[in-house]
PDB file of N, H, CA, C and O in Angstrom:
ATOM      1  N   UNK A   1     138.855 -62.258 266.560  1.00  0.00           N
ATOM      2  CA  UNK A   1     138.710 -62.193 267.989  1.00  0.00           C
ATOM      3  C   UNK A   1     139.532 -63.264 268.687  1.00  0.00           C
ATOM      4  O   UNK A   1     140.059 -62.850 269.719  1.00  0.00           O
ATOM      5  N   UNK A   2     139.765 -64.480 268.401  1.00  0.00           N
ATOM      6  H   UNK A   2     139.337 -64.816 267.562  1.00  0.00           H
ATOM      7  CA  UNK A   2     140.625 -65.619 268.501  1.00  0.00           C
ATOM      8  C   UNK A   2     141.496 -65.305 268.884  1.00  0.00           C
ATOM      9  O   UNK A   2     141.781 -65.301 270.081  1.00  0.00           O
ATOM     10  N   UNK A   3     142.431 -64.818 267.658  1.00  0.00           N
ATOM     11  H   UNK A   3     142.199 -64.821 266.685  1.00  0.00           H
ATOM     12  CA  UNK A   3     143.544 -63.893 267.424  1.00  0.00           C
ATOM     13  C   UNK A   3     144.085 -63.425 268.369  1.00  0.00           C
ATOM     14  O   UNK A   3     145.296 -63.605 268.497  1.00  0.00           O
ATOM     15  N   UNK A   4     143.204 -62.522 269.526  1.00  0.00           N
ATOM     16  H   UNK A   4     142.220 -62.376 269.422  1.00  0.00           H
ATOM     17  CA  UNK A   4     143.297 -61.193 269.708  1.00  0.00           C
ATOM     18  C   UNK A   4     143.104 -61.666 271.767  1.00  0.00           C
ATOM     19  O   UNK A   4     143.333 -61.036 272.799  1.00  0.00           O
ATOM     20  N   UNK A   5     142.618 -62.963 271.483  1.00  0.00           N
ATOM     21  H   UNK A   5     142.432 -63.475 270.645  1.00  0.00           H
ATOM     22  CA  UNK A   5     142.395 -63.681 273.245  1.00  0.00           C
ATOM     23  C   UNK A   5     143.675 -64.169 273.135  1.00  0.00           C
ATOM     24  O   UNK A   5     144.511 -64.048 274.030  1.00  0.00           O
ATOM     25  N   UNK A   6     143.956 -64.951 271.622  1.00  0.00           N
ATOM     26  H   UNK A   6     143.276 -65.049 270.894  1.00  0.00           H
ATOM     27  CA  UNK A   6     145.937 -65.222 272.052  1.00  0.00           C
ATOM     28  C   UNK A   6     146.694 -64.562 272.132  1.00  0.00           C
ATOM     29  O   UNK A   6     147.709 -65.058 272.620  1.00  0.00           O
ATOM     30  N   UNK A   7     146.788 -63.007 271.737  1.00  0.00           N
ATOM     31  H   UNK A   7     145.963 -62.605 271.341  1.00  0.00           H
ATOM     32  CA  UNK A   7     147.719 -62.448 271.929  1.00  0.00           C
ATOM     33  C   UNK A   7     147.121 -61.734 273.083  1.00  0.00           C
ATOM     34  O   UNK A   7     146.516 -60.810 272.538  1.00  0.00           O
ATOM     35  N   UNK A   8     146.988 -61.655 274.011  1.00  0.00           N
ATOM     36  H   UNK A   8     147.480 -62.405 274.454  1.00  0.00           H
ATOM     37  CA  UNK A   8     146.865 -60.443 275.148  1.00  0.00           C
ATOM     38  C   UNK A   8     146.648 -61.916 275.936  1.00  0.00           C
ATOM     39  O   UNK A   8     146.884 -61.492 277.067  1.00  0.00           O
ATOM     40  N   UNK A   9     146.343 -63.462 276.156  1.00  0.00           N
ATOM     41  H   UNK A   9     146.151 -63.806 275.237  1.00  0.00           H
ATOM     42  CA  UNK A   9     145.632 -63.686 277.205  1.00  0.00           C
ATOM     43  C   UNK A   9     146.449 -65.401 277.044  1.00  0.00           C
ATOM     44  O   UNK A   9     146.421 -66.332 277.849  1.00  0.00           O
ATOM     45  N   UNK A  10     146.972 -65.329 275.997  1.00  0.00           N
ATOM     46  H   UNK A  10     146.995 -64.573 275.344  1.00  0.00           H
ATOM     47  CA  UNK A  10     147.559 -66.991 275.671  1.00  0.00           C
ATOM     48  C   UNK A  10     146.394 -67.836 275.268  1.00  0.00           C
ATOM     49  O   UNK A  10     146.531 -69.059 275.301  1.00  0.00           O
ATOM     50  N   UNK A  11     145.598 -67.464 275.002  1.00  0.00           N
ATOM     51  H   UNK A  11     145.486 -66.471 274.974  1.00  0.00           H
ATOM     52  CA  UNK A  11     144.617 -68.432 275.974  1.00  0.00           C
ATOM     53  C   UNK A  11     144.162 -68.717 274.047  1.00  0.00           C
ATOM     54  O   UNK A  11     144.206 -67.706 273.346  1.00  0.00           O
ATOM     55  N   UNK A  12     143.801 -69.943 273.425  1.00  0.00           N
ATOM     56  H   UNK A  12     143.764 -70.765 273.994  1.00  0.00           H
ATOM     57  CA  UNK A  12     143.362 -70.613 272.432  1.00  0.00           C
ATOM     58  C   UNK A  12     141.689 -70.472 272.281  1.00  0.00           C
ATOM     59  O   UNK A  12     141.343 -71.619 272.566  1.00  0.00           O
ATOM     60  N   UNK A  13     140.940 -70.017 272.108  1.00  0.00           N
ATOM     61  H   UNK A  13     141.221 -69.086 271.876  1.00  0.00           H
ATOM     62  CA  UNK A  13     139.435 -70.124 271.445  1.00  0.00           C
ATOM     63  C   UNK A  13     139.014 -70.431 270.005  1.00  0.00           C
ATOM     64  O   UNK A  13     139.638 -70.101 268.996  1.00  0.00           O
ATOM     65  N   UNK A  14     138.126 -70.957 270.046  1.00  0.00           N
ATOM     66  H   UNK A  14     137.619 -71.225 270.865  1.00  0.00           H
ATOM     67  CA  UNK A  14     137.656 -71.172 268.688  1.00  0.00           C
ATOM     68  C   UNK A  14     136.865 -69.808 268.448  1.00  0.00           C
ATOM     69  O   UNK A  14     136.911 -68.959 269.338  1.00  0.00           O
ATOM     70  N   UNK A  15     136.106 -69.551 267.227  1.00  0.00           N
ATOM     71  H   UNK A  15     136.068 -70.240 266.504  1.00  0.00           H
ATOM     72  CA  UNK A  15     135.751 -68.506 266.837  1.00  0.00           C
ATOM     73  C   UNK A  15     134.404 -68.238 267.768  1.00  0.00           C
ATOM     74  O   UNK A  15     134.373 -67.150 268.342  1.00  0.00           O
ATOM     75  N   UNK A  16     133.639 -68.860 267.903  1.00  0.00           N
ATOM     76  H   UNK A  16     133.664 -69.744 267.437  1.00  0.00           H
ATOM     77  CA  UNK A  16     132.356 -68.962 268.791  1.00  0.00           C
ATOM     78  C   UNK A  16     132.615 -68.491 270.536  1.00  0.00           C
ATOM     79  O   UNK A  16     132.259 -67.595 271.301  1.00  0.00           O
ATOM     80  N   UNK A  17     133.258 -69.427 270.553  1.00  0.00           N
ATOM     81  H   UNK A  17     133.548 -70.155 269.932  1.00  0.00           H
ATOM     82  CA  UNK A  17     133.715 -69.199 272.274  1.00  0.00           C
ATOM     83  C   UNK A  17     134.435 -67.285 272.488  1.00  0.00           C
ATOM     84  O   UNK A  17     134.473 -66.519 273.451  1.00  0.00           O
ATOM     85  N   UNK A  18     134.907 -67.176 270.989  1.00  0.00           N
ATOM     86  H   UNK A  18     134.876 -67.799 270.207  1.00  0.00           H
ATOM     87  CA  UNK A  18     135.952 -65.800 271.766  1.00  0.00           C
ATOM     88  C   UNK A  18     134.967 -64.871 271.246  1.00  0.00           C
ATOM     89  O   UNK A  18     135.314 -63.697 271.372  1.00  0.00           O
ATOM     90  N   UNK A  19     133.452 -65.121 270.511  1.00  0.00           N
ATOM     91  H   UNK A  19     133.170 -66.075 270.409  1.00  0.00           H
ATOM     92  CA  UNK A  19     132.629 -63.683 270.331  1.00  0.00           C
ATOM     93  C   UNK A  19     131.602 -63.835 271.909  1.00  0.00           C
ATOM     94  O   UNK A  19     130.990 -62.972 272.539  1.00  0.00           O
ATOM     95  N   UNK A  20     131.764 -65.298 272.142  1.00  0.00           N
ATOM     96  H   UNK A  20     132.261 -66.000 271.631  1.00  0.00           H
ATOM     97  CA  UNK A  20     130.914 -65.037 273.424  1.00  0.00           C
ATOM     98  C   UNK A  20     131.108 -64.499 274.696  1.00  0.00           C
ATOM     99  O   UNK A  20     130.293 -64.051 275.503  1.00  0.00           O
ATOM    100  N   UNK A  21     132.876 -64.670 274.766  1.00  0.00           N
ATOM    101  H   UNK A  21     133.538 -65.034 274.111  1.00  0.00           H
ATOM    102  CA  UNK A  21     133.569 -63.621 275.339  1.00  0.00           C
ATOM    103  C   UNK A  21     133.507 -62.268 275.435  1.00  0.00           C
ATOM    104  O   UNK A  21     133.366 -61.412 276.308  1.00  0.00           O
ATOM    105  N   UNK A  22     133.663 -62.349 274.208  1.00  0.00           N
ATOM    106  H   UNK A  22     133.778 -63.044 273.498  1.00  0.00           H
ATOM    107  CA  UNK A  22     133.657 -60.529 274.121  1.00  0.00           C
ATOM    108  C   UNK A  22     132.111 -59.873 273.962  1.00  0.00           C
ATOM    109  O   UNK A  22     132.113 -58.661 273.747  1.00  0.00           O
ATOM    110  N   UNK A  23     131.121 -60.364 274.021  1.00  0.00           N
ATOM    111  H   UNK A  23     131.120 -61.348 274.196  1.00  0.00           H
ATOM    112  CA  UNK A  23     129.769 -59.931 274.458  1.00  0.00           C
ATOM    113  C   UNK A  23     129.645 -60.136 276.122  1.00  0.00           C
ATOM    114  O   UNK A  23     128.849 -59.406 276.712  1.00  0.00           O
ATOM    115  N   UNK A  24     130.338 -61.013 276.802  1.00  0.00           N
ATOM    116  H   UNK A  24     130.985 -61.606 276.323  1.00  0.00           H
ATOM    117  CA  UNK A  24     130.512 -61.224 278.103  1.00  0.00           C
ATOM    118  C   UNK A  24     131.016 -59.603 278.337  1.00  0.00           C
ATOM    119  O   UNK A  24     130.270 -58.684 278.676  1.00  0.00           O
ATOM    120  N   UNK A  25     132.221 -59.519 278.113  1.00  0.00           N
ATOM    121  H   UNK A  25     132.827 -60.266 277.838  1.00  0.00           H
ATOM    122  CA  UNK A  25     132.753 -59.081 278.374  1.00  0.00           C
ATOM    123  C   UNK A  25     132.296 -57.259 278.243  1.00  0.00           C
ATOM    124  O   UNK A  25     132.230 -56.419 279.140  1.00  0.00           O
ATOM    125  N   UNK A  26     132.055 -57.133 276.848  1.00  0.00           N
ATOM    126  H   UNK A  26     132.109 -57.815 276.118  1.00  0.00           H
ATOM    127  CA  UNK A  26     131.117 -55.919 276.921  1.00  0.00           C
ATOM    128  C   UNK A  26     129.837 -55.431 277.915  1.00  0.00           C
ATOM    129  O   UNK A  26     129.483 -54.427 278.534  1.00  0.00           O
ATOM    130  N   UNK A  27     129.354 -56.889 277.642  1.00  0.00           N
ATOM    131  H   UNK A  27     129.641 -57.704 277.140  1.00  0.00           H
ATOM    132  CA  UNK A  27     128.054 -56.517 279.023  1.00  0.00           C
ATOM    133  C   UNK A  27     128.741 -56.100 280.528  1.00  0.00           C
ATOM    134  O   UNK A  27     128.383 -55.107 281.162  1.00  0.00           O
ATOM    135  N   UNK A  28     129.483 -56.767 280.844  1.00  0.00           N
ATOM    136  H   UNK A  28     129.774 -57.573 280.329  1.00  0.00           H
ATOM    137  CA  UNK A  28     130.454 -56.534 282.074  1.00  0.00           C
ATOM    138  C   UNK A  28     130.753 -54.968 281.693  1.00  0.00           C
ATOM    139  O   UNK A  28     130.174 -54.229 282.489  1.00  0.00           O
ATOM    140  N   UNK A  29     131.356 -54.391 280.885  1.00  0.00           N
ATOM    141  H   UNK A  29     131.827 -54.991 280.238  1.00  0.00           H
ATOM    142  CA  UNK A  29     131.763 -52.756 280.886  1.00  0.00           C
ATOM    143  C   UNK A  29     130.750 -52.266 280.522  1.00  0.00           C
ATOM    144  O   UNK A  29     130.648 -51.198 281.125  1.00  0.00           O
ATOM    145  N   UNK A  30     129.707 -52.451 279.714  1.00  0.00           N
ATOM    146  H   UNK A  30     129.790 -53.318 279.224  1.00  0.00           H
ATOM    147  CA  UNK A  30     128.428 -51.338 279.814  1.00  0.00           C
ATOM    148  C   UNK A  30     127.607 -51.429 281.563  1.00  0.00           C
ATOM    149  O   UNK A  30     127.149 -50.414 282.089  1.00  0.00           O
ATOM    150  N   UNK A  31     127.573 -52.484 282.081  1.00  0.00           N
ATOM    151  H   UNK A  31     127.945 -53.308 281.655  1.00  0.00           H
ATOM    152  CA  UNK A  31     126.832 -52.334 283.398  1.00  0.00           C
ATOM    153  C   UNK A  31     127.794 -51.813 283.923  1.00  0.00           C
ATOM    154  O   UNK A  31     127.453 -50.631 283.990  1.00  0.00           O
ATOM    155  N   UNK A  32     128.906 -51.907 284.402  1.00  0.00           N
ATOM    156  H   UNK A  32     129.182 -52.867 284.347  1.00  0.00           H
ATOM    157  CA  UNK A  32     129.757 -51.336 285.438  1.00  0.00           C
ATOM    158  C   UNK A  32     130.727 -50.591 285.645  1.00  0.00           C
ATOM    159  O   UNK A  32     131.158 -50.324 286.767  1.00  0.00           O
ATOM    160  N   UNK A  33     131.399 -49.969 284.065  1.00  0.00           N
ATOM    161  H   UNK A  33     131.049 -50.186 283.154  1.00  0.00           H
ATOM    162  CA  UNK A  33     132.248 -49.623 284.396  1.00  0.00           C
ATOM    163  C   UNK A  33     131.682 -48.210 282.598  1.00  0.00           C
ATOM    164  O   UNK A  33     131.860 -48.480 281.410  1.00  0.00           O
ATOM    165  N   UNK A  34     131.197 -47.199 283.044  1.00  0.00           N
ATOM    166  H   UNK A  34     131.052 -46.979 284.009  1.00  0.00           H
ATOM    167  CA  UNK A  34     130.369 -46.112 282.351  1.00  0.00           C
ATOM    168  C   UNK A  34     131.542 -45.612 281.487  1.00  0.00           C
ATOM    169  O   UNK A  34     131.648 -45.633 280.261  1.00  0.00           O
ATOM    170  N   UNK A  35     132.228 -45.247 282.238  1.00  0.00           N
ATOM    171  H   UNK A  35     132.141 -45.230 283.235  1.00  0.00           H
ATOM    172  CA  UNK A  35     133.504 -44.290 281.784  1.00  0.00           C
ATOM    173  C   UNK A  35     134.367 -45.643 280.496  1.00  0.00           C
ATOM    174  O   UNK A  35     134.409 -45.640 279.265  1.00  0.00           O
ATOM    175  N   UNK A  36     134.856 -46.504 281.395  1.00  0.00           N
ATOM    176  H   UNK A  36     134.823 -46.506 282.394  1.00  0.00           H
ATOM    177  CA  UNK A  36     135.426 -47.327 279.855  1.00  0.00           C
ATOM    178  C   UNK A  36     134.354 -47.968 278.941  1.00  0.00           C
ATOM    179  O   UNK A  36     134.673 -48.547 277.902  1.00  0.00           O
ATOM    180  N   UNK A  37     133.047 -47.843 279.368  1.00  0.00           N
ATOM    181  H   UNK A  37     132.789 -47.372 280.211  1.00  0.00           H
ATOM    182  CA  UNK A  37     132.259 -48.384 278.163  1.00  0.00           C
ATOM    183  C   UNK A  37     132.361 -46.841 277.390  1.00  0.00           C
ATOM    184  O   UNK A  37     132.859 -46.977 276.273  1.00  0.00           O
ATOM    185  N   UNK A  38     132.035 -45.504 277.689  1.00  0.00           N
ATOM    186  H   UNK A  38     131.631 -45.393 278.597  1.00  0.00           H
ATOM    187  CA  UNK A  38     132.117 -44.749 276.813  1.00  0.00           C
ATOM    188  C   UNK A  38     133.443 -44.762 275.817  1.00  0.00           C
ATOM    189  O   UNK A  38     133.370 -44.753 274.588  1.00  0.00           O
ATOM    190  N   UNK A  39     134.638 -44.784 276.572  1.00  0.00           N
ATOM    191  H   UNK A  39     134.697 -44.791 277.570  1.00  0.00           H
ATOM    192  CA  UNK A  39     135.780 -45.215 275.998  1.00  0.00           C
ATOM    193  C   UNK A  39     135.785 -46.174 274.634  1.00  0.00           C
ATOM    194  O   UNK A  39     136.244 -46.099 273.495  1.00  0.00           O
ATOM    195  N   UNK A  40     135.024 -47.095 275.402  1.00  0.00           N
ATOM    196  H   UNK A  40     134.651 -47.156 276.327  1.00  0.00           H
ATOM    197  CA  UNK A  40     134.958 -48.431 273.905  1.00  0.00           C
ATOM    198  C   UNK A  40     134.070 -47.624 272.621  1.00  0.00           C
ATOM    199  O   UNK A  40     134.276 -47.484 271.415  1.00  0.00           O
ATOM    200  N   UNK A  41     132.946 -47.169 273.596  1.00  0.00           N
ATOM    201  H   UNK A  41     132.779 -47.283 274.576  1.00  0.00           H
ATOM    202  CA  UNK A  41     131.982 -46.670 272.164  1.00  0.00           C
ATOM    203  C   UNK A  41     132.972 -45.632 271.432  1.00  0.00           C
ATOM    204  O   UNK A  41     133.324 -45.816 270.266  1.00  0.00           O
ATOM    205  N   UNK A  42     133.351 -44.651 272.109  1.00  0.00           N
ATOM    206  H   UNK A  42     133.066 -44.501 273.056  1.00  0.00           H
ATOM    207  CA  UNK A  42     133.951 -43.777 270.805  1.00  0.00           C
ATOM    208  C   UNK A  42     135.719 -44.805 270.140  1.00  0.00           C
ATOM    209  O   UNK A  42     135.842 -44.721 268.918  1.00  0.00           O
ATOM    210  N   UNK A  43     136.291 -45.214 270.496  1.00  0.00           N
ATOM    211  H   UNK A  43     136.191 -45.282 271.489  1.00  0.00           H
ATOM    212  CA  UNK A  43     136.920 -46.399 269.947  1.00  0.00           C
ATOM    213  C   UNK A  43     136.162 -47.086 268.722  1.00  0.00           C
ATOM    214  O   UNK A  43     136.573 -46.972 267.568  1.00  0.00           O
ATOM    215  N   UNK A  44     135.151 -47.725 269.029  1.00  0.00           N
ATOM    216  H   UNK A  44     134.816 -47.817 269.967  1.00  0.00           H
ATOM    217  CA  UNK A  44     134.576 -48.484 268.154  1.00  0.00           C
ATOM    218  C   UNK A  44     134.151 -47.781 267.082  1.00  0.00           C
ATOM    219  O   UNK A  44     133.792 -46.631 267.338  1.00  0.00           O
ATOM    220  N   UNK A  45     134.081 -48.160 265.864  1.00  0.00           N
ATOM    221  H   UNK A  45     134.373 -49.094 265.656  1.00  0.00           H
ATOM    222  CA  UNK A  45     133.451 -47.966 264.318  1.00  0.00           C
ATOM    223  C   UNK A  45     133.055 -48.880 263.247  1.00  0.00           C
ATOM    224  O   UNK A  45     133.149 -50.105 263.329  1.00  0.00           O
ATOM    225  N   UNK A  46     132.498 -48.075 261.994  1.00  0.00           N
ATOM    226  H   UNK A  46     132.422 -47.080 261.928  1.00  0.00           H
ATOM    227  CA  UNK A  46     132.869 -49.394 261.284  1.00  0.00           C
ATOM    228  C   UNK A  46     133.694 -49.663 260.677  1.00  0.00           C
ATOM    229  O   UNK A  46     133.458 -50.363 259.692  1.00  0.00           O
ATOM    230  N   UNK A  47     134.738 -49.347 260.889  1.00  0.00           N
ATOM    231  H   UNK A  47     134.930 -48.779 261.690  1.00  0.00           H
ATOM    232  CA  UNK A  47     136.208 -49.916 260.001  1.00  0.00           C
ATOM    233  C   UNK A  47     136.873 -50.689 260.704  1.00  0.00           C
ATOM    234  O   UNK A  47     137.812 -51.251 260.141  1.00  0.00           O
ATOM    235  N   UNK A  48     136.635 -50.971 262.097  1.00  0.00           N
ATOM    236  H   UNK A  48     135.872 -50.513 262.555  1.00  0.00           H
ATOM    237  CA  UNK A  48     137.536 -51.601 263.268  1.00  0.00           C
ATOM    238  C   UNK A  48     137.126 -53.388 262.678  1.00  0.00           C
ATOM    239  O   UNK A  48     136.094 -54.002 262.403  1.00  0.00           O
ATOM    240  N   UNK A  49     138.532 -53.672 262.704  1.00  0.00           N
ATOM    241  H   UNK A  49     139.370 -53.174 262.927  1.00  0.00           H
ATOM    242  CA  UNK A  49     138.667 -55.189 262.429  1.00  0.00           C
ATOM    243  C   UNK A  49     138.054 -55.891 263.867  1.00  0.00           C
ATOM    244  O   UNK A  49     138.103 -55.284 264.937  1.00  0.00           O
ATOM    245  N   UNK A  50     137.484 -57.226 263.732  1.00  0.00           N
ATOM    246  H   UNK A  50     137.444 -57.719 262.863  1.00  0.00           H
ATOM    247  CA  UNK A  50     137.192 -58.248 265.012  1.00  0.00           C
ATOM    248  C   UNK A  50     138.287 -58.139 266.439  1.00  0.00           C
ATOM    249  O   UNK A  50     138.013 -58.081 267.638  1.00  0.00           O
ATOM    250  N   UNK A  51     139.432 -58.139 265.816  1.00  0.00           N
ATOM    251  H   UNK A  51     139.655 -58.186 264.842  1.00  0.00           H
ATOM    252  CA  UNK A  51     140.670 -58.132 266.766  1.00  0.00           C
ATOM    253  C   UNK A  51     141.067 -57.246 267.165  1.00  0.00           C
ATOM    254  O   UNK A  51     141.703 -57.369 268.211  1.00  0.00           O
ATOM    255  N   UNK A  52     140.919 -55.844 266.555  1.00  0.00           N
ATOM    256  H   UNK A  52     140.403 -55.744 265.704  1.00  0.00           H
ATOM    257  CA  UNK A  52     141.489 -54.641 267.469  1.00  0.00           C
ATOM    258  C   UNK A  52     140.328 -54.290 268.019  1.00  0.00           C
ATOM    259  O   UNK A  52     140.628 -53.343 268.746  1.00  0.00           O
ATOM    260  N   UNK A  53     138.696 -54.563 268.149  1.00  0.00           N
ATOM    261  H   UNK A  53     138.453 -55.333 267.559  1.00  0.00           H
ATOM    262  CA  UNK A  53     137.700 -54.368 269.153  1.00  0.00           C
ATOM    263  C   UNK A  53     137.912 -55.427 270.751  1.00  0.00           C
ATOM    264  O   UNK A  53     137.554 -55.168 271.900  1.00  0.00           O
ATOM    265  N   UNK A  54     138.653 -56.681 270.176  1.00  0.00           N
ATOM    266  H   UNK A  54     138.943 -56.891 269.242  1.00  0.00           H
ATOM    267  CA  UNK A  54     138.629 -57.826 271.158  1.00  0.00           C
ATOM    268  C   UNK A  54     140.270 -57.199 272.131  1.00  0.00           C
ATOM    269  O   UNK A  54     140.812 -57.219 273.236  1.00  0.00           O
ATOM    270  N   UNK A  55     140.407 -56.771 270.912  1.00  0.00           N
ATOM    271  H   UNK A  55     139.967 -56.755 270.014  1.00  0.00           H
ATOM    272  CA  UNK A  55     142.023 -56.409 271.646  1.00  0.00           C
ATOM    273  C   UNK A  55     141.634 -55.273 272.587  1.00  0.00           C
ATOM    274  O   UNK A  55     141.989 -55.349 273.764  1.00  0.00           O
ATOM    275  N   UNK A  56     140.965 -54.280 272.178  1.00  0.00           N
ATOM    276  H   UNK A  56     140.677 -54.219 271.223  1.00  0.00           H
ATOM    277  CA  UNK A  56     140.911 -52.921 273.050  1.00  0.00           C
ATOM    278  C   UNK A  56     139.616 -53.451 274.274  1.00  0.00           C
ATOM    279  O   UNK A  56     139.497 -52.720 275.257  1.00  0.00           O
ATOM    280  N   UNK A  57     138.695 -54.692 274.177  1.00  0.00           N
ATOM    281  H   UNK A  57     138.792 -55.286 273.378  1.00  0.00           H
ATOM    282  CA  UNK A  57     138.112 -54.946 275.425  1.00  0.00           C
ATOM    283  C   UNK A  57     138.871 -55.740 276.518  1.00  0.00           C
ATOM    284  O   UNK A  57     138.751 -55.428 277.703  1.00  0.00           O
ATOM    285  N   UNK A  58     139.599 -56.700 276.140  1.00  0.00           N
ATOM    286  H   UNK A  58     139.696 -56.954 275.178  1.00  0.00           H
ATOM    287  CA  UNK A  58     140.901 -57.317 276.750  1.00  0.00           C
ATOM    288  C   UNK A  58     141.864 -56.453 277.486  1.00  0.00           C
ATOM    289  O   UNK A  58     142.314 -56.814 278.573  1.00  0.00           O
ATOM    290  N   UNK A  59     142.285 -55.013 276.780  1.00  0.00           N
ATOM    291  H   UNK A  59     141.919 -54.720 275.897  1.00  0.00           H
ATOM    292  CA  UNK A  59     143.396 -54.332 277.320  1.00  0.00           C
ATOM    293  C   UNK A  59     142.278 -53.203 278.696  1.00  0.00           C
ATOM    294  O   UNK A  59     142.592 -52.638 279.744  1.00  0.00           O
ATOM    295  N   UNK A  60     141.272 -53.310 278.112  1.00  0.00           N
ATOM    296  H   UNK A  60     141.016 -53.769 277.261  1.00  0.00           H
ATOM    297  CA  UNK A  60     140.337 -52.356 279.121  1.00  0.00           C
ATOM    298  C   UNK A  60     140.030 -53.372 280.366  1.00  0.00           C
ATOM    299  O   UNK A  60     139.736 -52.679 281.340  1.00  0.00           O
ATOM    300  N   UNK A  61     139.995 -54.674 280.666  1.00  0.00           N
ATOM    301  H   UNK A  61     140.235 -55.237 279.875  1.00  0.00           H
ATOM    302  CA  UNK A  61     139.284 -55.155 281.287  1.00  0.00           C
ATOM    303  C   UNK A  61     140.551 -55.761 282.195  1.00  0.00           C
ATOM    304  O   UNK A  61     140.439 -56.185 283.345  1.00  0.00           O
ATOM    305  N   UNK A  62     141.949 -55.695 281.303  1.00  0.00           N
ATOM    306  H   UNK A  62     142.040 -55.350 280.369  1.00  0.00           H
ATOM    307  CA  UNK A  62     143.286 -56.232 281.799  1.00  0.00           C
ATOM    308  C   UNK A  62     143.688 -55.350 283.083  1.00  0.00           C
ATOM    309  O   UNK A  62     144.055 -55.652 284.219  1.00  0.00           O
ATOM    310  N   UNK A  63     143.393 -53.740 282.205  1.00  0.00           N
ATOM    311  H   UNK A  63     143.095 -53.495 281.282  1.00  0.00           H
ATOM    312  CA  UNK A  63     143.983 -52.599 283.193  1.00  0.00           C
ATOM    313  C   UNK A  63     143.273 -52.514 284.580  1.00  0.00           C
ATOM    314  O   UNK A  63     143.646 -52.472 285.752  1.00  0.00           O
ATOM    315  N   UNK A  64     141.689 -52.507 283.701  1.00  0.00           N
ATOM    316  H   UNK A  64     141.385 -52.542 282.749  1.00  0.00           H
ATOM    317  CA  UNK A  64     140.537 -51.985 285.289  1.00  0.00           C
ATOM    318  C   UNK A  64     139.564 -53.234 285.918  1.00  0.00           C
ATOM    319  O   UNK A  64     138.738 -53.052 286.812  1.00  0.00           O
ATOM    320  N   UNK A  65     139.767 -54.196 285.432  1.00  0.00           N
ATOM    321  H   UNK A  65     140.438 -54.343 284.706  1.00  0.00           H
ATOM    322  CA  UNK A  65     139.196 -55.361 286.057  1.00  0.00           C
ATOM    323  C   UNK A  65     139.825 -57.165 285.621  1.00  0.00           C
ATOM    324  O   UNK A  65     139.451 -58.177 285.029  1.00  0.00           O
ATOM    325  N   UNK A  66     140.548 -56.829 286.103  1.00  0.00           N
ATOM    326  H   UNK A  66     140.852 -56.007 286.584  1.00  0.00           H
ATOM    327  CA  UNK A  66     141.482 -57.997 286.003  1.00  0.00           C
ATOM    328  C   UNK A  66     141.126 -59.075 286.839  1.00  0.00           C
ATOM    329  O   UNK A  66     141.260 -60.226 286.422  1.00  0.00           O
ATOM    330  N   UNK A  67     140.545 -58.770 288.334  1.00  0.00           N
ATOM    331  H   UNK A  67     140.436 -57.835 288.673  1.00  0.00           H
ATOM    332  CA  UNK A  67     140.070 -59.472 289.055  1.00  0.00           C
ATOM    333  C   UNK A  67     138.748 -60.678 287.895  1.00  0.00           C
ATOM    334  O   UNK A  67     138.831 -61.866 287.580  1.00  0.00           O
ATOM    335  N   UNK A  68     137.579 -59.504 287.556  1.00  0.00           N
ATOM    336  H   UNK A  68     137.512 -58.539 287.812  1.00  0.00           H
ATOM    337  CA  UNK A  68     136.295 -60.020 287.124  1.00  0.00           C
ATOM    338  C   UNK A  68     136.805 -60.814 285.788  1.00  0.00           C
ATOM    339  O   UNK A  68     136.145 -61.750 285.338  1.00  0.00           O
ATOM    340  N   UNK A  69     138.033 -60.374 285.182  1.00  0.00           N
ATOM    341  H   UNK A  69     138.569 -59.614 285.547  1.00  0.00           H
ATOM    342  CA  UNK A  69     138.690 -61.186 283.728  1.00  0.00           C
ATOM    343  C   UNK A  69     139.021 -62.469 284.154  1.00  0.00           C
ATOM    344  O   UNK A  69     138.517 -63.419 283.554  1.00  0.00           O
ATOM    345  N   UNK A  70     139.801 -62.671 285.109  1.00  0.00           N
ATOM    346  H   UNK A  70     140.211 -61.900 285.596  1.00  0.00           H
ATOM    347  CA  UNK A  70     139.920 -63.868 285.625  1.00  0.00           C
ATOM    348  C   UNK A  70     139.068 -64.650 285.878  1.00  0.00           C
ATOM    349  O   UNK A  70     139.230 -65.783 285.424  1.00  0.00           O
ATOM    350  N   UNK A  71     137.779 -64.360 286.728  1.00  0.00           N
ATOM    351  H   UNK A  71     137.647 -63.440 287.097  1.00  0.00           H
ATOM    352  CA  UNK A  71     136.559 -65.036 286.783  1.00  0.00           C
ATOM    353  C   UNK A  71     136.046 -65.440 285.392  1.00  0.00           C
ATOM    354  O   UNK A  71     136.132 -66.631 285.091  1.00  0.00           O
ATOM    355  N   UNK A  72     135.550 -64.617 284.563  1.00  0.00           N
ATOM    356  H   UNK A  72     135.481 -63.650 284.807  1.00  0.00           H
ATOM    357  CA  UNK A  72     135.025 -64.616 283.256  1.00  0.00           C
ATOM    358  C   UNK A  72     135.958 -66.283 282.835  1.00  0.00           C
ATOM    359  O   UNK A  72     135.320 -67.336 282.850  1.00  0.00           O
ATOM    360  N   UNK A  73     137.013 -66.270 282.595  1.00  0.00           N
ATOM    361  H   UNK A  73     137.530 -65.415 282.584  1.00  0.00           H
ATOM    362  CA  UNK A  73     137.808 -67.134 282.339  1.00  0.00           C
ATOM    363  C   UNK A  73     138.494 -68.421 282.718  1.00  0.00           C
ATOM    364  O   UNK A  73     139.254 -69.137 282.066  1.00  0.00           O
ATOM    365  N   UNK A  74     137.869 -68.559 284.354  1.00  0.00           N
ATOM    366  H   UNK A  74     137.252 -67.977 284.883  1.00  0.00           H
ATOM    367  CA  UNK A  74     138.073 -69.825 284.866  1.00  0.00           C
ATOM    368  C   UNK A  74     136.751 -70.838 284.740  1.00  0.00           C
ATOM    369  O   UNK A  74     136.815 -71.992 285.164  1.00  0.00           O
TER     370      UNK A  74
END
């Protein structure tokens, strides 16, 4: 998940900080945004590595809420 905040966001996390992100960040698309949380669920499985789940909530949240990503992140 680390990984996956540096490549889409520059941005350095330790392993802790970038799963708390991306539970942030999920909660943010299951309350508000129905259509890309369904998106994520059929995306998601169990074969999906840490980084292409962090990667595909990053690229969802880049496209349709970039505003609330920014917040999340300052």
């Amino acid at each position: 998940m680390e990984t996956a905040a540096y490549d889409y966001l520059s941005l350095t996390l330790g392993k802790r900080e970038a799963l708390v992100l991306y539970y942030r960040l999920t909660a943010f698309i299951r309350e508000h945004d129905a259509a890309g949380f369904a998106r994520f669920m059929a995306f998601r499985d169990g074969t999906l590595k840490d980084h292409a789940l962090m990667g595909f909530v990053l690229g969802l949240m880049m496209d349709r809420h970039r505003g609330v990503l920014e917040q999340f992140l300052a």
